[in-house]
Kinemage of the C-alpha trace (Angstrom):
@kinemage 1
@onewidth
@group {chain A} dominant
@subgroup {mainchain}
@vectorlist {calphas} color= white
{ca unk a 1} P -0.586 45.157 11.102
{ca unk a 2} L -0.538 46.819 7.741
{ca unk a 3} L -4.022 49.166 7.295
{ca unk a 4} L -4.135 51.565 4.097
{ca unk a 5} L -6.539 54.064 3.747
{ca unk a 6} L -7.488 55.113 -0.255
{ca unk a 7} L -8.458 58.851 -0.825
{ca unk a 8} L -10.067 60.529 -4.153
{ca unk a 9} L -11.072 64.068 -4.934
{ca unk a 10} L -14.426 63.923 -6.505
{ca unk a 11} L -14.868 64.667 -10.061
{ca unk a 12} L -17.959 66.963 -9.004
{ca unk a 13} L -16.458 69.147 -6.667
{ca unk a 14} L -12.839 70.887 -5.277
{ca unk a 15} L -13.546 69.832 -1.847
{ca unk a 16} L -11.902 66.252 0.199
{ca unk a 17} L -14.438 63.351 -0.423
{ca unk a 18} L -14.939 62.436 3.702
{ca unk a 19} L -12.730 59.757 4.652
{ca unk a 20} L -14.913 56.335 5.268
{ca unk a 21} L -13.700 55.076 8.983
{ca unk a 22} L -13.822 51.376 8.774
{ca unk a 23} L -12.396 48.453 11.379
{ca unk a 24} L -9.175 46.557 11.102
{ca unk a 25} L -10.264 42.745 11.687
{ca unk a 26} L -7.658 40.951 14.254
{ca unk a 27} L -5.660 38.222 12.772
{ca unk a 28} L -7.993 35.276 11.758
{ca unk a 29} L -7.321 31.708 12.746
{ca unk a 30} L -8.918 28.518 11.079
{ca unk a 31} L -8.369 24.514 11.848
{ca unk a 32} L -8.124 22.268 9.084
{ca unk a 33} L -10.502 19.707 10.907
{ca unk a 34} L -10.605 17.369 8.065
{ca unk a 35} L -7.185 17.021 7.527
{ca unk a 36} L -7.579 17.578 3.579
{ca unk a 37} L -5.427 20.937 3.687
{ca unk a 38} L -8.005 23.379 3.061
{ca unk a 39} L -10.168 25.193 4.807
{ca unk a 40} L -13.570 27.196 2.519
{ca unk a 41} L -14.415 30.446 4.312
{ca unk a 42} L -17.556 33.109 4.053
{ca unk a 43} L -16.108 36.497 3.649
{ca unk a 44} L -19.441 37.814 4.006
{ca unk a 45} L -18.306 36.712 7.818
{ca unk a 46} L -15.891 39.853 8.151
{ca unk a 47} L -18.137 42.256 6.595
{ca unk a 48} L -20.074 43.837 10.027
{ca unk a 49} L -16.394 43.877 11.826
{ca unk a 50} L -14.747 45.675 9.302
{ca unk a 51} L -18.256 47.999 8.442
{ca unk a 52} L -18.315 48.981 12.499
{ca unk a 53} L -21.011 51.980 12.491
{ca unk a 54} L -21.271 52.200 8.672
{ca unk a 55} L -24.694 51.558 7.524
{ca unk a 56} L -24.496 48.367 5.532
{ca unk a 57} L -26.883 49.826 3.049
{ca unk a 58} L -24.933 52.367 2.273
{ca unk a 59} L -21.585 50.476 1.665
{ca unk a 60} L -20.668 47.334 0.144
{ca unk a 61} L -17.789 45.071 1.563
{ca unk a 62} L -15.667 43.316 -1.667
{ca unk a 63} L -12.176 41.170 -1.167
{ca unk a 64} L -9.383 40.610 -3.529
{ca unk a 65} L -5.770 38.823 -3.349
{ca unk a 66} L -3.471 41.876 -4.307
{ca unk a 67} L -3.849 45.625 -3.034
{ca unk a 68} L -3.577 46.646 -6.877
{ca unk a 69} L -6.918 44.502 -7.243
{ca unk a 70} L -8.733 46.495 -4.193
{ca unk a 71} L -7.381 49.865 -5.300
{ca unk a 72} L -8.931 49.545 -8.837
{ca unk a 73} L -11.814 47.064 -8.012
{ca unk a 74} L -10.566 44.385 -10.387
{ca unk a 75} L -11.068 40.977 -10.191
{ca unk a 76} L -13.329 40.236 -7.151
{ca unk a 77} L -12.963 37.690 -4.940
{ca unk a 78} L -15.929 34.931 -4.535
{ca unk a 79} L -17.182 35.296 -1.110
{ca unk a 80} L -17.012 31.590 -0.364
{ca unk a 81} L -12.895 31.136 -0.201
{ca unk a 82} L -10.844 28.201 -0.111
{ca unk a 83} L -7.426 28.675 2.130
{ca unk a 84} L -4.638 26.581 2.347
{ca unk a 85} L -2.418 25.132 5.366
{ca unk a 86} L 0.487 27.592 5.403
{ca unk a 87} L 3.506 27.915 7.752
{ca unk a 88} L 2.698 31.808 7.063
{ca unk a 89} L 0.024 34.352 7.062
{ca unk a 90} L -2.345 34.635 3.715
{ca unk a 91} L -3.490 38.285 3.052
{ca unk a 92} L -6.361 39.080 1.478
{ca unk a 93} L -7.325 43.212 1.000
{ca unk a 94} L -10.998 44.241 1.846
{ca unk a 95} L -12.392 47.144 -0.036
{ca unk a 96} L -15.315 49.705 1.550
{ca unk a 97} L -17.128 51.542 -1.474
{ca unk a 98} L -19.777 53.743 -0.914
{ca unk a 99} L -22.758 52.762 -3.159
{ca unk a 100} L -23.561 56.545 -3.441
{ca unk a 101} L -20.637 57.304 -4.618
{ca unk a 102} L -17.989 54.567 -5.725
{ca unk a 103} L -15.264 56.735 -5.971
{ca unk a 104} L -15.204 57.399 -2.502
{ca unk a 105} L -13.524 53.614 -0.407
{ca unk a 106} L -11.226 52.952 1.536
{ca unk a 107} L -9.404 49.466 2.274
{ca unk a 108} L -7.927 46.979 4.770
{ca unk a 109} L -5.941 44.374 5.100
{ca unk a 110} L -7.121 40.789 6.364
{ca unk a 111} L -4.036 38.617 7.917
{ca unk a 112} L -5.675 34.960 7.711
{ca unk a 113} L -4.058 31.121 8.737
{ca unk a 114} L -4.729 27.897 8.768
{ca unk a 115} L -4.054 25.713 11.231
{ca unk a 116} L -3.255 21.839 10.364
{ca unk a 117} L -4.823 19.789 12.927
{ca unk a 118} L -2.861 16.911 14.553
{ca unk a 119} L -1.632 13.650 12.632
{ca unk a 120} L -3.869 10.445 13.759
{ca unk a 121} L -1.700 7.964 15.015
{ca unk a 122} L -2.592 3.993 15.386
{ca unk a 123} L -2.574 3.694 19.234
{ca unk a 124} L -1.213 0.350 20.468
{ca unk a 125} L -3.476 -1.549 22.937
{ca unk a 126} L -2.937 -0.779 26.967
{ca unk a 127} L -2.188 -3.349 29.053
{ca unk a 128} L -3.634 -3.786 32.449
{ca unk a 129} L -0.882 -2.697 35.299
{ca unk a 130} L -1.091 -5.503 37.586
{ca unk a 131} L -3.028 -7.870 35.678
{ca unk a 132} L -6.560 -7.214 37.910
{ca unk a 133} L -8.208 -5.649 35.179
{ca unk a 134} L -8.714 -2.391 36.025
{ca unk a 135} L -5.395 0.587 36.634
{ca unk a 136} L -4.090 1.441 33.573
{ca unk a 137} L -1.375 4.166 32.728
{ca unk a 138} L -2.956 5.697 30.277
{ca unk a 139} L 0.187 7.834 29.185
{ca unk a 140} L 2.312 5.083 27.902
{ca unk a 141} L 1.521 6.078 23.959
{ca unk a 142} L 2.092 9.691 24.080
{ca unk a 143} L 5.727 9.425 22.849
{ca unk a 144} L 3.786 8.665 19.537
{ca unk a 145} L 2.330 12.120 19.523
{ca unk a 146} L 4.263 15.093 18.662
{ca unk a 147} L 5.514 16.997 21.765
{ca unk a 148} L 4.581 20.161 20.676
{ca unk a 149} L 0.771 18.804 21.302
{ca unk a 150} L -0.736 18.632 24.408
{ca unk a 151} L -2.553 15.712 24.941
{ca unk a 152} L -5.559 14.521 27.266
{ca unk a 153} L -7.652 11.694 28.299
{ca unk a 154} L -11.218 11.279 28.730
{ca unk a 155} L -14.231 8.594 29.753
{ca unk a 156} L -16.505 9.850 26.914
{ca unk a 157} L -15.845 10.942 23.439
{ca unk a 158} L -18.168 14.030 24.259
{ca unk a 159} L -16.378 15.009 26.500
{ca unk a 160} L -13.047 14.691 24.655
{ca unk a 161} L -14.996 16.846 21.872
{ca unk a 162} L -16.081 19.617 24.127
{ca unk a 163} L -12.299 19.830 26.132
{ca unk a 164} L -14.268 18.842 29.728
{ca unk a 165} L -14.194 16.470 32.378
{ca unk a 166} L -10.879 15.494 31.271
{ca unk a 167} L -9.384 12.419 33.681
{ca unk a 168} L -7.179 14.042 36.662
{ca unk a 169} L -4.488 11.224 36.803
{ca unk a 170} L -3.761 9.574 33.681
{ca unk a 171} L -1.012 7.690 34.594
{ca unk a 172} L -2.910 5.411 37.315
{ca unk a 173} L -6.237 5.252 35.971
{ca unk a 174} L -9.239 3.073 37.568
{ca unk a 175} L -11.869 1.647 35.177
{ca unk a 176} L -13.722 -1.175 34.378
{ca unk a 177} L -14.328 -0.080 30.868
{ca unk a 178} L -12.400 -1.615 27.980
{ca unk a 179} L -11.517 2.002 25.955
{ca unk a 180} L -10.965 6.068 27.030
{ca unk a 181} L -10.340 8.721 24.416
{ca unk a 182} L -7.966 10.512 23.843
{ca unk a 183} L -7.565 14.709 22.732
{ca unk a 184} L -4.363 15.158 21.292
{ca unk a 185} L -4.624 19.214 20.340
{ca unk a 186} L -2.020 21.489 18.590
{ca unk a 187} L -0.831 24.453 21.079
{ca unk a 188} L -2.459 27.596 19.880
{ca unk a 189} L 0.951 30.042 19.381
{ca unk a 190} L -1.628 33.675 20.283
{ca unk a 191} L -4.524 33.978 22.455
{ca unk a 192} L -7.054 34.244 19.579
{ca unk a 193} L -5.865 31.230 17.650
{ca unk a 194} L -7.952 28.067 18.063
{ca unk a 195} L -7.003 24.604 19.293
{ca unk a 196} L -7.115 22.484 16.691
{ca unk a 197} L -7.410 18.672 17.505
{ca unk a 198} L -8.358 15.321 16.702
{ca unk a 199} L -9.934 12.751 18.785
{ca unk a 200} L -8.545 9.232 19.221
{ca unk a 201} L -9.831 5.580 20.790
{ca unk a 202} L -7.692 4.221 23.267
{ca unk a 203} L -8.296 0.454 23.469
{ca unk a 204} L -7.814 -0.842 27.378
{ca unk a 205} L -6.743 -4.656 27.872
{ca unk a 206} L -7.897 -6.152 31.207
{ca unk a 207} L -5.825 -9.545 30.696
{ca unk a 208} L -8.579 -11.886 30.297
{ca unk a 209} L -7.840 -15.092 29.320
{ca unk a 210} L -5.828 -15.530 26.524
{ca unk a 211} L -7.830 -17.344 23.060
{ca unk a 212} L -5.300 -18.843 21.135
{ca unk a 213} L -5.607 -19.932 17.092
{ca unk a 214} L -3.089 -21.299 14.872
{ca unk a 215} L -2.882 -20.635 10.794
{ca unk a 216} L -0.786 -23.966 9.127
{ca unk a 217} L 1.094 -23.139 6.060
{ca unk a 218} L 3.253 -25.945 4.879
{ca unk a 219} L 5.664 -26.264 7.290
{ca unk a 220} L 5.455 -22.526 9.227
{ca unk a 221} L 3.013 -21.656 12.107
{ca unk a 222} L 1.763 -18.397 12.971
{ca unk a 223} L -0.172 -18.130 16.296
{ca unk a 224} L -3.016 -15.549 16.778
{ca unk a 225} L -3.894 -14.268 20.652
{ca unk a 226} L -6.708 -12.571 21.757
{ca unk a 227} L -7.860 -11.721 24.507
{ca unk a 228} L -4.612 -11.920 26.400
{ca unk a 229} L -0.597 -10.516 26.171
{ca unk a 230} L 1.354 -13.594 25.233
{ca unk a 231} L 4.886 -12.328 26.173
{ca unk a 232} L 6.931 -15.955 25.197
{ca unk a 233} L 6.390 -19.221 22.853
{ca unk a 234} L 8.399 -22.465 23.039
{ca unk a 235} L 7.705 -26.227 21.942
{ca unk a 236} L 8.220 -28.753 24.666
{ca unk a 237} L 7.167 -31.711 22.458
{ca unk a 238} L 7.361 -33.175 18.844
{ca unk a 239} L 8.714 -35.444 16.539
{ca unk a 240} L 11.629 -37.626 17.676
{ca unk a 241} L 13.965 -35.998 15.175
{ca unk a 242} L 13.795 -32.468 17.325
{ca unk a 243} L 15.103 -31.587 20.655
{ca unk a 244} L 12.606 -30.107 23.207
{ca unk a 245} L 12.487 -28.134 24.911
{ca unk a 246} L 12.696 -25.147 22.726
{ca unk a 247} L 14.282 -21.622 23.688
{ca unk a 248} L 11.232 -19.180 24.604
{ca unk a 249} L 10.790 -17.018 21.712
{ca unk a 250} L 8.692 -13.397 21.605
{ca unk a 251} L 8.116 -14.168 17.987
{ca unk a 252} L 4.837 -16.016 17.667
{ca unk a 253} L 5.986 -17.595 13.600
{ca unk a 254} L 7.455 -21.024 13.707
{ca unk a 255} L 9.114 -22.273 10.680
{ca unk a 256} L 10.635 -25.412 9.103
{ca unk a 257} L 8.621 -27.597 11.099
{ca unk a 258} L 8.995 -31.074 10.273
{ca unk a 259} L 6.088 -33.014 10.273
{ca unk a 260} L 4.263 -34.266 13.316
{ca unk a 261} L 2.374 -33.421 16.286
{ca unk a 262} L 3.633 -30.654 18.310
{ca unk a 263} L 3.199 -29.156 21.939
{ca unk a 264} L 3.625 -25.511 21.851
{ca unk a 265} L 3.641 -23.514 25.479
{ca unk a 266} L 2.551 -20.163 25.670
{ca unk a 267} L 3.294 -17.798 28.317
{ca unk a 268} L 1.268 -14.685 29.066
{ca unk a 269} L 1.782 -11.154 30.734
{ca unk a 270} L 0.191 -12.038 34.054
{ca unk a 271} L 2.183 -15.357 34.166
{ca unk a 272} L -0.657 -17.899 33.177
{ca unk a 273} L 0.632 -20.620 30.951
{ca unk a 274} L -1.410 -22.369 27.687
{ca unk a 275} L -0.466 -25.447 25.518
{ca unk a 276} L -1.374 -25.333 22.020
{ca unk a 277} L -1.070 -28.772 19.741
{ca unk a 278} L -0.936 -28.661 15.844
{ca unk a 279} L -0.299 -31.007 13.608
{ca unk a 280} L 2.102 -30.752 10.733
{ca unk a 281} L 1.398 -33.078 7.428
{ca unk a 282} L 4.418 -33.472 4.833
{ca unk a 283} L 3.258 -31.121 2.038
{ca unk a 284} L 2.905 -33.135 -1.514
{ca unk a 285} L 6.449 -32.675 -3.873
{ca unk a 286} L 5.505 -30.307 -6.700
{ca unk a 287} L 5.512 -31.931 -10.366
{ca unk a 288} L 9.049 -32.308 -12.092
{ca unk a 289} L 9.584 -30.734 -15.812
{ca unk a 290} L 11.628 -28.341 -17.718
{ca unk a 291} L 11.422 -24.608 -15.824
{ca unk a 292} L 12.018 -22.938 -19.275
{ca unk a 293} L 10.020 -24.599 -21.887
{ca unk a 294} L 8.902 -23.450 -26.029
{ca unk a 295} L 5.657 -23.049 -27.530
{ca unk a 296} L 4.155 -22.232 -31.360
{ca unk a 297} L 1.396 -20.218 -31.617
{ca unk a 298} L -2.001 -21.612 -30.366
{ca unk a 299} L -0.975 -24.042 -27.978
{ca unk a 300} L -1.828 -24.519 -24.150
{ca unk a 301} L -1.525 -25.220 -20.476
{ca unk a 302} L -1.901 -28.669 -22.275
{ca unk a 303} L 0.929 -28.666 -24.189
{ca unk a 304} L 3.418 -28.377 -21.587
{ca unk a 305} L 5.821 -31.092 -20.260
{ca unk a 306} L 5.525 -31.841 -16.601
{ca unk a 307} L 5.437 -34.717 -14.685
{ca unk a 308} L 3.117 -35.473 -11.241
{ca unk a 309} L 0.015 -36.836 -10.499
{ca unk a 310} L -3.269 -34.385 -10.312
{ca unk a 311} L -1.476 -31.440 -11.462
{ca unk a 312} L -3.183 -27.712 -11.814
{ca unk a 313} L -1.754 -24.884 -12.369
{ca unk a 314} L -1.739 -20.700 -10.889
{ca unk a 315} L -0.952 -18.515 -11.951
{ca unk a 316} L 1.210 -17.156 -9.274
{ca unk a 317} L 4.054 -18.622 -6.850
{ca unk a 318} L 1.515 -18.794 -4.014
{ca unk a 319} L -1.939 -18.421 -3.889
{ca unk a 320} L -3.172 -16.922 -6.889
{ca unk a 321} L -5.412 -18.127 -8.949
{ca unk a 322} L -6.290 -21.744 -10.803
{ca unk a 323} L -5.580 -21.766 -14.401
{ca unk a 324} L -7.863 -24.300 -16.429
{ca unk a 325} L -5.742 -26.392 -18.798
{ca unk a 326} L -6.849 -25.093 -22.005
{ca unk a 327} L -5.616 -21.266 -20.710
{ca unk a 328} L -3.703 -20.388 -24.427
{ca unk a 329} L 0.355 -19.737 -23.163
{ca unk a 330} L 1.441 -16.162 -23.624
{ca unk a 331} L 5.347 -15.476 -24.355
{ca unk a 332} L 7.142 -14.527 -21.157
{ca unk a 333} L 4.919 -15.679 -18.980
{ca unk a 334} L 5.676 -17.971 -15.621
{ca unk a 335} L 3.185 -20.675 -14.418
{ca unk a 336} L 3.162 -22.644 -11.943
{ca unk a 337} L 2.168 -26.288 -11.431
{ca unk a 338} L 1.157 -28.315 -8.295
{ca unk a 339} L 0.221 -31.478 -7.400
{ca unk a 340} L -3.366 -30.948 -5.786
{ca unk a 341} L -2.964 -32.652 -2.386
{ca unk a 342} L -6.658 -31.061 -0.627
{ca unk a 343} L -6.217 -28.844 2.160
{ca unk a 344} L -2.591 -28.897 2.370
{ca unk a 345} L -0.451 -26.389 0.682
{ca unk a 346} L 2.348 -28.006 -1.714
{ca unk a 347} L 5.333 -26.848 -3.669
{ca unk a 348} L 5.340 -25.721 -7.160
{ca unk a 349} L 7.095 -25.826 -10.573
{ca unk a 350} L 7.343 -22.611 -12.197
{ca unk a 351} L 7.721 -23.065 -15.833
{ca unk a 352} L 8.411 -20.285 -18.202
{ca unk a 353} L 7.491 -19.874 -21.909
{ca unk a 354} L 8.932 -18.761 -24.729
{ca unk a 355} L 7.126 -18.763 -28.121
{ca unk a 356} L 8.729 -20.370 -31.373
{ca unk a 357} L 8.177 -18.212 -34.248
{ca unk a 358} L 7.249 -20.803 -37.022
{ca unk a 359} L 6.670 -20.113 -40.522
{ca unk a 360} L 5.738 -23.784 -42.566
{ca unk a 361} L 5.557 -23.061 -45.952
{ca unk a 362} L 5.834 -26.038 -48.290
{ca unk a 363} L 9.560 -25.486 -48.025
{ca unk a 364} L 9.722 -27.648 -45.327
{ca unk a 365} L 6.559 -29.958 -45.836
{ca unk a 366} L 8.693 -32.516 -46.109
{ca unk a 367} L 11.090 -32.063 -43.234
{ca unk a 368} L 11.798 -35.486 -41.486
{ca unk a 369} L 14.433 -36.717 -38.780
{ca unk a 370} L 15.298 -39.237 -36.698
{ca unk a 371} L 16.546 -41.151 -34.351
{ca unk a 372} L 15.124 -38.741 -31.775
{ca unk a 373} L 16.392 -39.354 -29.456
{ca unk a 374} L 19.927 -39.265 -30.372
{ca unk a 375} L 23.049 -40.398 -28.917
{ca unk a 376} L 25.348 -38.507 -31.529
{ca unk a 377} L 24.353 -37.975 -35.178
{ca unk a 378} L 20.788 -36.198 -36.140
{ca unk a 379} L 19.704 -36.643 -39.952
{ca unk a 380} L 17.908 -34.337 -41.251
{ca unk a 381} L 16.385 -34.361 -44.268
{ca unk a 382} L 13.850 -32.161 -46.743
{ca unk a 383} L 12.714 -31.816 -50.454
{ca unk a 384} L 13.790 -28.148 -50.256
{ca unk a 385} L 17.508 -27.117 -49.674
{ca unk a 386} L 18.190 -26.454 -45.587
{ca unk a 387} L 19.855 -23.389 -45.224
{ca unk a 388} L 20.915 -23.745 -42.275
{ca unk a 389} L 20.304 -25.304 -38.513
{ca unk a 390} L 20.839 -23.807 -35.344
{ca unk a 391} L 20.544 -25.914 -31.972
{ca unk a 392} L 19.050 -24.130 -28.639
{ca unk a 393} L 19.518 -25.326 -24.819
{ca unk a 394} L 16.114 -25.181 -23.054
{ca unk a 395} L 17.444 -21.880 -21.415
{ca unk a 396} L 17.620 -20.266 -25.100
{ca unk a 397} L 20.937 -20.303 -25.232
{ca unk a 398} L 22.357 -21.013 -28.879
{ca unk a 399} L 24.782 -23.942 -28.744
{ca unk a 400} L 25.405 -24.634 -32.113
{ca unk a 401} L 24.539 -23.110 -35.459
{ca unk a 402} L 25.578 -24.525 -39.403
{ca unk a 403} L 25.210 -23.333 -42.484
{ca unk a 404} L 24.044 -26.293 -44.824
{ca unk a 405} L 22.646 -25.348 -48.203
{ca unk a 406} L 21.698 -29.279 -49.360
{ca unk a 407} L 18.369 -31.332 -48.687
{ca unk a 408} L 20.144 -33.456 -46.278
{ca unk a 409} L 22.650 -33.275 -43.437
{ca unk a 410} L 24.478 -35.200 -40.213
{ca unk a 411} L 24.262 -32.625 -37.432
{ca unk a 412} L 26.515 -34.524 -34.971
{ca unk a 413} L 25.505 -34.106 -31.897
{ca unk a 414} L 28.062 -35.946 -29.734
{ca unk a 415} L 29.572 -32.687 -28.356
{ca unk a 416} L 26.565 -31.722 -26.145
{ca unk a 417} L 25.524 -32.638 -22.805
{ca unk a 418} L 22.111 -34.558 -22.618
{ca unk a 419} L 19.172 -33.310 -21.942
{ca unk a 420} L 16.461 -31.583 -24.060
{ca unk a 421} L 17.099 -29.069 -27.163
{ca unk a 422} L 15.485 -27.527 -29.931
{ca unk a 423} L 16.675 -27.164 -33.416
{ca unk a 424} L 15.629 -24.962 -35.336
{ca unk a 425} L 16.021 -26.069 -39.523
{ca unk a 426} L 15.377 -22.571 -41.650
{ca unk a 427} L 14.867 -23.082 -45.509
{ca unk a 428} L 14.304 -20.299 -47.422
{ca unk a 429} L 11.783 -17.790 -46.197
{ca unk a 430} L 10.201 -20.903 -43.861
{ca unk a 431} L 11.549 -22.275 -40.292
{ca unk a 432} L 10.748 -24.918 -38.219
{ca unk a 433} L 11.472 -26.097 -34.930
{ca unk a 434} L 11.864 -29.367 -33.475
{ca unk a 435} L 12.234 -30.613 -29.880
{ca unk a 436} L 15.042 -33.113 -29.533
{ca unk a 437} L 16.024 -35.527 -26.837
{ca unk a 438} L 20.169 -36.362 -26.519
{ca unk a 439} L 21.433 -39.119 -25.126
């Protein structure tokens, strides 16, 4: 340990100023209890230590980070501190002055850590050893604690606080009571240096009987058990299309479930077994339409092309939230429609948008076309010269684009694939686009 002692001739006189005996504190240890990584001390704590037989009237205590700092009393520490968690040692230098004469101190050097406490763990539930309700091992989570910890079990969480009455034989233990706590406490490396620790519930399961629920989404299952250890699942019974038994399963999710009653046989840790019957109900198809559809400026939910009875739309693949029909369309965007079928959870259309820039000027006023639909040849005709035409997929994929330059056109057609497209007529600074059906 480091202790330096600071001697001055005074100004007044040729003789030694007399040397100030002071204490050197032992190291200092501190938990971080809270976990936030700091610890606030009171240096006023270390003042009588380090004072010993000094009159505290006569000589004031000050701290400071550097020894530079103490040696010329600059830049005084508060005496409420904050220190951090450190793998090392924080010094801090104290500084004796007497009041009677300042130029007269001496100095010492406090070696200060803090101590993280323990990380809190989730601790899984304990079963029951023989499935009577009442030995449990109560050691069977502490490979989730780290092994440099010691770790100890208690009836009441006063006692785990205060470190007493701690339980003799943790691995058999006898109790009626559905919980013990646990003190899981970091090993203090020196004498001095404090335990630091947290205090955990351990939740005790006495196998009572097991409460089952189901949760029905379209055609998957989860069951929930309380209560209980279910160790297997299988179905022994359901519709005629399936074979049944089923192999046991530890998973308790069921999927692609066709629909129709079902007999589902649970087996739990002591060896009782439970039937569970749910019914599945054929989920309503979503609506049909275009998955990549345009839009001008303005228009809605309304505007889009779907087909299905009672449909509303989310705005999200599952779940979400309902969308009201006149919700204005924003470019990019992906909703989703589905054909309201009550309680039961159905399929859905996602549709994405795109928006149409359109500028109508009187240029294209006039702008007419048919047949729509077309098998092969699309006329196209306006007052003001079309400059050109170019034809989209419903993807926005450009599958055709001519220059034109006259009031009226052919745009032949015959080469695409049917389905829906949009063309796009531009004359002069104005465009247009049209939705077109080919046959």
């Amino acid at each position: 340990m480091k202790h330096f002692y600071l001697f001055l001739l005074s100004l007044m006189a040729f003789t030694a100023t007399a040397q100030i005996e002071i204490n050197v504190p032992p190291p200092s240890y501190y938990c971080d209890q809270d976990g936030n990584g700091t610890v606030t001390i009171d240096l006023n704590d270390y003042n009588a230590y380090i004072l010993g037989s000094n009159n505290p009237e006569e000589y004031s205590v000050s701290y400071f980070l550097t020894e530079d700092d103490a040696r010329h009393n600059t830049s005084v520490l508060p005496y409420l501190y904050t220190l951090y968690v450190s793998a090392t040692p924080q010094e801090l230098f104290a500084r004796v002055t007497e009041i009677a004469n300042t130029d007269n101190f001496a100095g010492t050097i406090l070696d200060i850590r803090v101590v993280p406490i323990p990380d809190a763990v989730t601790l899984p539930v304990i079963n029951s050893l023989y499935c009577t309700g009442s030995e449990y091992d109560l050691t069977l989570n502490n490979g989730l604690h780290n092994p440099l910890h010691e770790v100890s079990f208690y009836s009441t969480e006063t006692d785990a606080s205060a470190g007493t009455n701690a339980i003799a034989n943790p691995d058999f233990y006898v109790t009626n009571e559905q919980s013990v706590w646990v003190r899981v406490a970091s090993v203090p490396s020196v004498a001095t240096a404090p335990a630091c620790f947290i205090i955990l519930q351990q939740r005790l399961n006495p196998y009572g009987i097991l409460q089952l629920s189901a949760v029905v989404a379209g055609n998957t299952v989860t069951f929930i058990a309380t209560g209980g250890t279910p160790v297997s699942y299988s179905i022994i019974s359901g519709p005629q299309q399936g074979s049944y038994p089923t192999p046991a399963q530890t998973s308790n999710v069921f999927t692609d479930l066709a629909p129709g009653m079902y007999s589902i046989q649970v087996l739990d840790y002591c060896g009782n077994m439970y039937t569970y019957s749910i019914m599945i109900v054929a989920s309503p198809e979503p609506p049909t339409g275009e998955t990549s559809q345009t839009f001008t400026e303005g228009q809605t939910l309304a505007d889009l092309e779907v087909s299905g009875d009672n449909v509303v739309w989310y705005d999200a693949a599952t779940e979400g939230n309902v969308l009201p029909i006149t919700t204005p369309l924003t470019d990019g965007t992906t909703y989703y429609a589905e054909r309201a079928g009550g309680r039961l959870r159905a399929l859905r259309l996602a549709v994405t948008v795109h928006l149409v820039l359109s500028n109508n000027s009187n240029a294209l006023q006039t702008l007419t076309y048919y047949p729509n639909p077309v098998k092969n040849m699309l006329n196209v005709k306006n007052a003001a010269p079309i400059n050109s035409i170019a034809v989209y997929s419903t993807i926005g994929q450009q599958v055709m684009h001519n220059t034109i330059n006259a009031t009226e056109t052919n745009l032949d057609l015959s080469s695409l694939s049917n389905g829906i497209y949009f063309v796009k007529v531009q004359a002069g600074e104005s465009s247009k686009t049209i939705r077109v059906v080919k046959e």
